[in-house]
C-alpha positions in Angstrom: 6.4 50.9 -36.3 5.2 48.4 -38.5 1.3 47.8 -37.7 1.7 44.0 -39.4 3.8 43.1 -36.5 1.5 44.0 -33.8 -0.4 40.8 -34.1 -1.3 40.0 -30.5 -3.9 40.8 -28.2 -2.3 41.8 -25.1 -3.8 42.7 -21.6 -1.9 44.7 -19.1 -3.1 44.8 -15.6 -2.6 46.9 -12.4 -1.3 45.5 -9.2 -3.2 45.9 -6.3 -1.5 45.7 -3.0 -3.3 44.8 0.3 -3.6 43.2 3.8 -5.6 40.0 4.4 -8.0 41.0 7.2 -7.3 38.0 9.1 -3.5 37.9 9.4 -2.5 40.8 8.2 0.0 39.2 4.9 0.7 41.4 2.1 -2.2 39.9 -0.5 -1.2 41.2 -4.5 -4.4 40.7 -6.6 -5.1 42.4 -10.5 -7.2 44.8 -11.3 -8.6 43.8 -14.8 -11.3 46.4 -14.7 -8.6 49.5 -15.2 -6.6 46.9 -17.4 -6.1 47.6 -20.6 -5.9 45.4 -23.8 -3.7 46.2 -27.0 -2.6 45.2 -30.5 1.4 44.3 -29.4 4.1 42.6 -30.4 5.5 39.8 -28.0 9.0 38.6 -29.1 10.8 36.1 -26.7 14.5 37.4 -26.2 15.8 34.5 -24.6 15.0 31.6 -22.1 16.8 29.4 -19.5 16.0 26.1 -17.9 16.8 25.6 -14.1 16.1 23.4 -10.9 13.3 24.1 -8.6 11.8 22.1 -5.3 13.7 19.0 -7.4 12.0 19.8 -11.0 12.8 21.7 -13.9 11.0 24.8 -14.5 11.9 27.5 -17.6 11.9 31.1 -17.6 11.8 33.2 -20.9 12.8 37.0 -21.2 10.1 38.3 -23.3 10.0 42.2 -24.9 6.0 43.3 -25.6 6.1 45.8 -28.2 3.4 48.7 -28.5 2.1 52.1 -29.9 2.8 54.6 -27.4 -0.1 55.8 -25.0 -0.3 57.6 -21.8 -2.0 54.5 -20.2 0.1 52.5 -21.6 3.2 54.2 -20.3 1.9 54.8 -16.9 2.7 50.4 -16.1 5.6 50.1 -13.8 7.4 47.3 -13.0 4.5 46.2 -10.3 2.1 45.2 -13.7 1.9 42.5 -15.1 0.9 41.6 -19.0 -1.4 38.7 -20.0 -1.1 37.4 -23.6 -2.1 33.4 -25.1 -2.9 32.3 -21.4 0.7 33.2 -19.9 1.5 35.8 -17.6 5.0 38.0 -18.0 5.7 40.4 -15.0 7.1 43.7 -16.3 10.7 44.4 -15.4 11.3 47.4 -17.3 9.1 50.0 -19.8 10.8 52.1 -22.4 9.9 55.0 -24.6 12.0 54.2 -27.4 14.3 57.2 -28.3 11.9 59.1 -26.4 9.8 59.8 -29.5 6.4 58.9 -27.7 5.9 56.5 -30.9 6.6 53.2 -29.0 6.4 51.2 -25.8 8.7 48.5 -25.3 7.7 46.2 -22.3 10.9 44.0 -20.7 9.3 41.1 -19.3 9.4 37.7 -17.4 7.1 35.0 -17.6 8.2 31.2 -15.6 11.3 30.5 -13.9 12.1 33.3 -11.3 9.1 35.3 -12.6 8.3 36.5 -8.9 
């Protein structure tokens, strides 16, 4: 892995599932405590434009490139990274060819982001 390309600072967060003590909702919050923040590589893969509540909103499929950790690999699908102000939820994390040299982070930040 190229350590030129792993230009941005990154934060990954935790999910934190609970009730609301009044009504008993789901509530989803982030731990940012037992985040943590990394050198990456954030490469947009592709992006789409679509109606919502009568406006346009945009989604981008983003992939967050890393060195491989143990913390790092332990983010599921529930996390969430935070890089430039904007927030991609992680679909998908890969060991690439299994090596334990690199962390490849499918993500989507806008536009059906939920």
């Amino acid at each position: 892995m190229n350590a030129g390309a792993l230009r941005h600072r990154v934060t990954f967060q935790r999910a934190v599932d609970s009730q609301d003590a009044d009504i008993g909702e789901p509530v989803r919050s982030w731990d940012e405590a037992n985040g943590v923040t990394v050198y990456a590589a954030v490469e947009p893969i592709r992006g789409q434009e679509g109606e919502v509540a009568g406006g346009v909103e945009s989604s981008i499929d983003t992939r967050i490139r890393a060195r491989f950790s143990p913390t790092l690999q332990a983010f599921t699908p529930k996390d969430r990274a935070v890089w430039d102000g904007r927030y991609y939820n992680v679909i998908e994390v890969r060991d690439i060819e299994t090596r334990a040299r690199e962390l490849h982070f499918y993500c989507r930040s806008g536009l059906n982001a939920g």
